[in-house]
C-alpha positions as CSV (number, residue, x, y, z in Angstrom):
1,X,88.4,208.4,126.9
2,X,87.1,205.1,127.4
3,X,83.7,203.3,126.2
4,X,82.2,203.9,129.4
5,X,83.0,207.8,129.7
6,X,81.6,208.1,126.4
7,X,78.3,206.2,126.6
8,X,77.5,208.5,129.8
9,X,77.8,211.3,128.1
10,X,76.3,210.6,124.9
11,X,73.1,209.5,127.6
12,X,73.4,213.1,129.2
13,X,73.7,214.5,125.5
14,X,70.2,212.7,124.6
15,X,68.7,213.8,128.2
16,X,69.5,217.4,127.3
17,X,68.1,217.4,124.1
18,X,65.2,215.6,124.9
19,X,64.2,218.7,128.0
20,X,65.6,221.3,125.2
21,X,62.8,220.2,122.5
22,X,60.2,218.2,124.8
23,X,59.9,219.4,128.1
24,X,57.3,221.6,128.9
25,X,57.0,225.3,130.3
26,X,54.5,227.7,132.1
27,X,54.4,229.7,129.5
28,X,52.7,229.6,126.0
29,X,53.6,230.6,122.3
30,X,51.5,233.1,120.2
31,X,52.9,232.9,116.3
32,X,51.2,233.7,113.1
33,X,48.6,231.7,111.5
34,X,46.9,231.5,108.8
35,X,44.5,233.5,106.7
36,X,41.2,231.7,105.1
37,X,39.4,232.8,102.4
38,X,35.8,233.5,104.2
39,X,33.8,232.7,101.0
40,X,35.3,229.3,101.5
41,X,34.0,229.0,104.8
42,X,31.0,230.1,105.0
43,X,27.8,230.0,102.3
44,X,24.4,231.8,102.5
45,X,21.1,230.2,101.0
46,X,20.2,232.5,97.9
47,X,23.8,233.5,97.4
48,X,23.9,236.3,94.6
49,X,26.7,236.1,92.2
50,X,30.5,235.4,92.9
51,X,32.4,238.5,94.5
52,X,36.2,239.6,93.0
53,X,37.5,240.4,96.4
54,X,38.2,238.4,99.3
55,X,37.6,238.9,102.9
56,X,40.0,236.9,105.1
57,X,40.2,235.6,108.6
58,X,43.0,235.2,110.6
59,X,44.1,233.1,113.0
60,X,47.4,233.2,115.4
61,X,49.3,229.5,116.7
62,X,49.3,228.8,120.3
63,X,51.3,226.1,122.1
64,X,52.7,225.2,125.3
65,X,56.6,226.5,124.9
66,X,59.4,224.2,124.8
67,X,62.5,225.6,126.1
68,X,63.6,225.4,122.6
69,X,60.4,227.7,121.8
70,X,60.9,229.7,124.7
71,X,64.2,230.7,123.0
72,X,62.5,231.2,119.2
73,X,60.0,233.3,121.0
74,X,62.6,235.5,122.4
75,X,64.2,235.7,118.7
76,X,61.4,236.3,116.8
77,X,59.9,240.1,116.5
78,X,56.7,238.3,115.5
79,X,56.3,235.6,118.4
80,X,55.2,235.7,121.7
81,X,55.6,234.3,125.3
82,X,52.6,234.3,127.7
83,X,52.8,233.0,130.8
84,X,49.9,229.9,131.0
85,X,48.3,231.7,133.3
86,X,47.3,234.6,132.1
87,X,45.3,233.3,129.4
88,X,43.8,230.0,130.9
89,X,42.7,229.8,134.6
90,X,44.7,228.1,137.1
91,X,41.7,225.7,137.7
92,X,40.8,224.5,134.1
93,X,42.9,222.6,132.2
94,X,43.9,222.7,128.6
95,X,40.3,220.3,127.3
96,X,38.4,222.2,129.1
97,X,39.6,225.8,128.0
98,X,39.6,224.1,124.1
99,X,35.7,223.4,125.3
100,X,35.2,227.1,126.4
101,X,37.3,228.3,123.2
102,X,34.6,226.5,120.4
103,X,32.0,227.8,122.6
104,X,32.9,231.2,121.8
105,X,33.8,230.6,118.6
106,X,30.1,229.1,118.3
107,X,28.5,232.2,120.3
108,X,30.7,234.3,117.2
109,X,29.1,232.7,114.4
110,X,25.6,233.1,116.1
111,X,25.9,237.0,116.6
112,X,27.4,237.4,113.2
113,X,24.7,235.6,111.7
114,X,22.0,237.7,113.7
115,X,24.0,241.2,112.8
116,X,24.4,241.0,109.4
117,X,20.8,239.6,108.1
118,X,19.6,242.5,110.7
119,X,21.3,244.7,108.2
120,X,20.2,243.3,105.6
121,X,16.5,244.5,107.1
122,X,15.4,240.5,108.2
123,X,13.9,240.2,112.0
124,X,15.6,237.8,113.5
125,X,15.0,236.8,117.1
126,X,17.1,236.2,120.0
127,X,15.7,234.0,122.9
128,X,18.2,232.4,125.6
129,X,17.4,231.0,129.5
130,X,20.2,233.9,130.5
131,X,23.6,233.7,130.8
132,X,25.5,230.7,133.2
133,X,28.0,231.1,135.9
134,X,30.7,228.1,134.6
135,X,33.5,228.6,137.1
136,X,34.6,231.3,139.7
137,X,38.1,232.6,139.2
138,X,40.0,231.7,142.7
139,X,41.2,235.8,142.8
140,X,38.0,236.6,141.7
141,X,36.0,239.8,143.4
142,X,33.1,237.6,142.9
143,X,34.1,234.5,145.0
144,X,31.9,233.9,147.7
145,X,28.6,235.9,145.4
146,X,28.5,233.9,142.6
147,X,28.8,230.4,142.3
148,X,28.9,228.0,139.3
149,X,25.6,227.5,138.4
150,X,24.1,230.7,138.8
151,X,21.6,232.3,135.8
152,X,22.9,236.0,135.3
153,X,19.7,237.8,134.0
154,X,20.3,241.2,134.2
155,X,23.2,244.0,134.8
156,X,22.6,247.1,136.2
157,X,18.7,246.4,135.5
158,X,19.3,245.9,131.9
159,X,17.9,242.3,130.4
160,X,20.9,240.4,128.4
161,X,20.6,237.2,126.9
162,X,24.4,236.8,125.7
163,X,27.5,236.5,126.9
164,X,29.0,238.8,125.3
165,X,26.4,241.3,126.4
166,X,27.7,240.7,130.5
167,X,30.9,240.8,129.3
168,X,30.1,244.4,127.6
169,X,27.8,245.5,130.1
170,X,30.5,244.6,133.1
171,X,33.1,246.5,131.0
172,X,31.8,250.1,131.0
173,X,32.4,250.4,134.7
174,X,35.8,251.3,135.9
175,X,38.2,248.4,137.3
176,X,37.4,249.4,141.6
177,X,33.7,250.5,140.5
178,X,30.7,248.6,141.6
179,X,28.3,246.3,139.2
180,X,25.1,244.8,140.5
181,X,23.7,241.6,138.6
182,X,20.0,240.2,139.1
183,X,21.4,236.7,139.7
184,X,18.5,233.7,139.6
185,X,19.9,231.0,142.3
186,X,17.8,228.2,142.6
187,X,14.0,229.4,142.8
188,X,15.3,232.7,144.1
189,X,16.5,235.6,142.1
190,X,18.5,238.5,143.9
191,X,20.5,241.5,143.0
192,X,24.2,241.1,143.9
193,X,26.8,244.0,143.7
194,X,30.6,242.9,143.1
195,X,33.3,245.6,143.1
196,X,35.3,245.4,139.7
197,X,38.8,243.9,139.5
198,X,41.0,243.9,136.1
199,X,39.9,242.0,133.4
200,X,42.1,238.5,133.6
201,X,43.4,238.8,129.9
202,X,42.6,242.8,129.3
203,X,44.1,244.2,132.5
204,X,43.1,247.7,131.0
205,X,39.6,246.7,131.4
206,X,36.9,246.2,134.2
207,X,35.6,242.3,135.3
208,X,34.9,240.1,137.6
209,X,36.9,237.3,136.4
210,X,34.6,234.6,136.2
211,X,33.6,231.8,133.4
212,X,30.2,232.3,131.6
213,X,28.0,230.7,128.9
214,X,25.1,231.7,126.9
215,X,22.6,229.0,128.6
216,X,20.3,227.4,125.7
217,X,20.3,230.5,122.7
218,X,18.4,230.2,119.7
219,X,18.4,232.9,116.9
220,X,15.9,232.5,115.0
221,X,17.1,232.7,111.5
222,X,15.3,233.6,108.3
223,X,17.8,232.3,106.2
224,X,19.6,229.2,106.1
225,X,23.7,230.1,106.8
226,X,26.2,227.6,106.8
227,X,29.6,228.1,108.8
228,X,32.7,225.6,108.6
229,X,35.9,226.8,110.2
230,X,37.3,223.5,110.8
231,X,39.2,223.7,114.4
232,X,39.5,227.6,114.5
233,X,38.0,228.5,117.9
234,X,37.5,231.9,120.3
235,X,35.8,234.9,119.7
236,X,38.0,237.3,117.5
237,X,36.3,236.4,113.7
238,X,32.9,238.3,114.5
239,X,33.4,241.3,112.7
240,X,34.7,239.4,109.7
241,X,31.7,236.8,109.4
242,X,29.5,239.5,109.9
243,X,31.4,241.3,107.0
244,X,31.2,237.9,104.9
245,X,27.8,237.1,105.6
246,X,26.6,240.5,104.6
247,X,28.9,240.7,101.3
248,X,27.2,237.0,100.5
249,X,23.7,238.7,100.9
250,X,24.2,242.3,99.1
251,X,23.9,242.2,95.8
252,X,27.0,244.8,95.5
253,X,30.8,243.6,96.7
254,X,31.6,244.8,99.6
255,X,35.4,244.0,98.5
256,X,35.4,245.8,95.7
257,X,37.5,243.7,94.3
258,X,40.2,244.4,97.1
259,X,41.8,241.7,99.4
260,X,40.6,242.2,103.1
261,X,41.8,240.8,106.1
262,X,40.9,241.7,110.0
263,X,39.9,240.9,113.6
264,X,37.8,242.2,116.5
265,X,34.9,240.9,118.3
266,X,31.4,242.0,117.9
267,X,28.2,242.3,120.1
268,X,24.4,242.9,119.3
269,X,25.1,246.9,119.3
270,X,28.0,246.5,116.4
271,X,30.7,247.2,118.5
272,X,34.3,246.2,117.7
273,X,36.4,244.6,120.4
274,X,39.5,244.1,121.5
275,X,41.6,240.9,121.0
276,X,44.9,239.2,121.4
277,X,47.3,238.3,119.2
278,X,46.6,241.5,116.6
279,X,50.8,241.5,115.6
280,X,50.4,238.1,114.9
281,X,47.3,238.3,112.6
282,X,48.2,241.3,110.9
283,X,51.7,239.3,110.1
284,X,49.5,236.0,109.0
285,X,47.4,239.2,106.7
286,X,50.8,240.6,104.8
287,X,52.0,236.5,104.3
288,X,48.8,236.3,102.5
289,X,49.1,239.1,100.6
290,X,45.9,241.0,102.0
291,X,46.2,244.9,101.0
292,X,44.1,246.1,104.1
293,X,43.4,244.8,107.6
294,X,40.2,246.0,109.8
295,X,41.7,246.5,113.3
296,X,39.9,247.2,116.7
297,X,40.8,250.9,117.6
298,X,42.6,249.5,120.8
299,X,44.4,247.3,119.1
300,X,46.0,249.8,116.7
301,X,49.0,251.2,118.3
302,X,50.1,247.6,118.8
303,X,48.7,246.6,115.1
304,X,51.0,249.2,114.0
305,X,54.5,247.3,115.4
306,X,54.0,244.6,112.7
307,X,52.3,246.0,110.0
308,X,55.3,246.3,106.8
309,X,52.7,246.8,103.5
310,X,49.6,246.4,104.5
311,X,47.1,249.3,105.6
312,X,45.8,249.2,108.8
313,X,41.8,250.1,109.1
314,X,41.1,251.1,113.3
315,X,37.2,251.2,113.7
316,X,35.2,251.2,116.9
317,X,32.2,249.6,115.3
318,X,30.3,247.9,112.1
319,X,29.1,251.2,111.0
320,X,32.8,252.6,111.0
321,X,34.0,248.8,108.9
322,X,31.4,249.9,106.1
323,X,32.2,253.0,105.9
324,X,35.7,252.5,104.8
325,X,34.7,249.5,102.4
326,X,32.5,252.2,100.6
327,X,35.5,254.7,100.2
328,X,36.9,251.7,98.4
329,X,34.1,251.3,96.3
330,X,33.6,254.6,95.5
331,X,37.4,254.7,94.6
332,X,36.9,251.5,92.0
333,X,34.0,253.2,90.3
334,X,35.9,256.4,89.7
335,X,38.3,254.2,87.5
């Protein structure tokens, strides 16, 4: 073979290689995280005294798949391919979906910090300017109704202030049903009916697949709380900080001296909801040796697929959460 034969294909060896580990697909990769001890994380003014247990959060790793991670993915029971689309809209790119993703990581802390001291008996108030139209999905039901910019005040005559609460409120229709916001545009406010459509990232749920923000929220807090979770972003910690938060304030442990790990959102009425990734956090749970993991009730069946050792906790709500963490500590003071 001679010298020149075998520089070309040494050249189309380093080619291949370089598209097999570098090049870039449509489609994303969901694999285990980590789990972080909350107590780390977070810290209460007036903390009582130092809990046994631990209540963990977990996160799941998402990158753009390689064709060499395209081909892990399809390996590995506990990895997953998503196609780029379905989880960030075809009009925003990767900044500014990191953007939206601390935002609702910030709006999480926020609600868990009103929730729990609420429990704990402390008024805390909520004021907001309403809730901000960011960006207008190009399928969305909503295109030519709602435009960026718009101040959601209301759906279905009900006040919200958060997010979350639209998200919620536009939720308990059926995907086809109608939902009517009071929409202020401008100087003018006006009530504007969309038909639903399925939710971009829950297809089992209603929406009207749009971008929103809280606009300008302010708890007002009665107790100083401190919350560092580094670059951890989205929604999916609520139930935990709330869980931390309130073990920090009670003078009893919530833990009972147990390991606890989980996920699911949370909104002002204490309910649990749905997430993604849930195989991959309950893996990220078992590495870390947690014995239990709190689990939204949707995400159970598919909780179940990856969960080995540890035992899976459904709930629907906070009420449900605290339930079970007093069978535990009824359990330890039987012993």
């Amino acid at each position: 073979m001679s010298r020149s034969r075998r520089f070309h294909k040494l050249v189309l060896a380093i080619l291949l290689l370089t598209v097999f580990l570098f090049v870039r697909t449509d489609y994303l990769v969901v694999r285990p995280g980590s789990a972080e001890d909350l107590s780390g994380l977070i810290a209460v003014e007036e903390r009582p005294a130092e809990n046994k247990g631990t209540f963990y959060l977990v996160t799941v790793s998402q990158q753009v798949a390689t064709p060499a991670l395209f081909l892990y993915a399809l390996a590995d029971p506990y990895t997953d391919l998503q196609p780029r689309r379905q989880v960030i809209p075809a009009d925003m790119d990767q900044q500014e979906y990191n953007k939206l993703m601390r935002h609702h990581m910030e709006e999480s802390q926020n609600l868990a910090k009103v929730i729990a001291l609420r429990r704990a008996g402390f008024e805390v108030l909520i004021k907001s300017d309403g809730v901000k139209v960011v960006e207008v999905e190009e399928d969305s039901p909503a295109k030519g109704k709602l435009f960026p910019g718009d101040i959601i005040l209301a759906v279905e005559g009900q006040r919200l202030y958060l997010e979350e609460e639209v998200i919620s409120a536009v939720q308990k229709r059926k995907i086809g049903e109608p939902v009517t916001l009071t929409v202020r545009r401008g100087n003018e406010t006006k009530e504007i009916t969309i038909v639903t459509a399925s939710h971009s990232e829950q297809p089992e749920k209603a929406g009207i697949r749009v971008i929103i923000q809280t606009l300008n929220w302010q708890p007002v807090l009665p107790l100083n709380i401190d919350m560092d979770v580094g670059k951890i972003s989205g929604p999916s910690a609520g139930l935990m900080f709330v869980l931390e938060i309130i073990n920090q304030i009670s003078e009893e442990d919530l833990t009972a001296g147990h390991k606890i790990a989980g996920t699911g959102t949370i909104n002002l009425r204490e309910e649990v909801g749905a997430i993604g990734g849930v195989r991959q956090k309950v893996r990220a749970a078992e590495k870390a040796g947690a014995e239990y993991f709190l689990v939204p009730r949707e995400n159970y069946a598919d909780a179940k697929k990856a969960a080995r050792h540890i035992t899976l906790v459904p709930v629907e709500n906070l009420d449900e959460a605290l339930a079970f963490l007093n069978t535990l500590a009824q359990a330890s003071s039987r012993d």
